[in-house]
N, C-alpha and C positions, 0 to 999 in steps of 0.2 A: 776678836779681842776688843776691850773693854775702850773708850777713847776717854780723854781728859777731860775735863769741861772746868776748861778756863776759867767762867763766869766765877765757880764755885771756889775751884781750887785756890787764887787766886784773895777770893776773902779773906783765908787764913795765912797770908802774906804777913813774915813778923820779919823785917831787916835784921834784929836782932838776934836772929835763930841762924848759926852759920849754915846749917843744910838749907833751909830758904835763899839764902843769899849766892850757895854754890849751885843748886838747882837752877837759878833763873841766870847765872854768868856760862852753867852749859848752857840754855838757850841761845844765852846770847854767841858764846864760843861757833855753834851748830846750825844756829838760823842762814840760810843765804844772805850774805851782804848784800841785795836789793832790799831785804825787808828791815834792816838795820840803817840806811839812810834817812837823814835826818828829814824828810823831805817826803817821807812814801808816805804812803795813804792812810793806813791804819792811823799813824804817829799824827796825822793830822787831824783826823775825825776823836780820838782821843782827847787831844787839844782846842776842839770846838772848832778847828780853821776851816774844817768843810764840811757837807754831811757826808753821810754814810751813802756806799754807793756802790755795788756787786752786777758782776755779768747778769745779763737778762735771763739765762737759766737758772740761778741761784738768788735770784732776788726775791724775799716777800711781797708779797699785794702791795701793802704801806712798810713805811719806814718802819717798821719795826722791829725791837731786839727779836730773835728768832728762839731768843733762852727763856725770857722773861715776859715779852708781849709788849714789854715799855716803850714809847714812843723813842725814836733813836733823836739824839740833839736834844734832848731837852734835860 
């Protein structure tokens, strides 16, 4: 099966489109409450508070988006 890609899907993000808005409040509904803490990790590298930062298995060489190649934090 086919996975999402965020990156992409995400562009065409319109608040305005109530299936947009229902889509991403099942996320929110569906996600684990450690990943919905105001505090976790994602929410913060999003926010510029830290960088970006993945287990040593899953980590690229450099910082970098692993969708785009773009430096991550900048």
């Amino acid at each position: 099966m086919a996975r999402v890609d965020l990156h992409n899907f995400f562009k065409f993000y319109d608040d305005r489109n109530p299936s947009h808005v229902k889509a991403v409040q099942w996320l929110e509904d569906n996600l684990p409450n450690d990943y919905l803490e105001d505090d976790v990790a994602w929410a913060d590298i999003f926010r510029g508070k830290k960088s970006a930062s993945a287990p040593a298995s899953s980590a690229p060489a450099e910082d970098v988006c692993p969708h785009c190649g773009k430096p991550l934090g900048k």
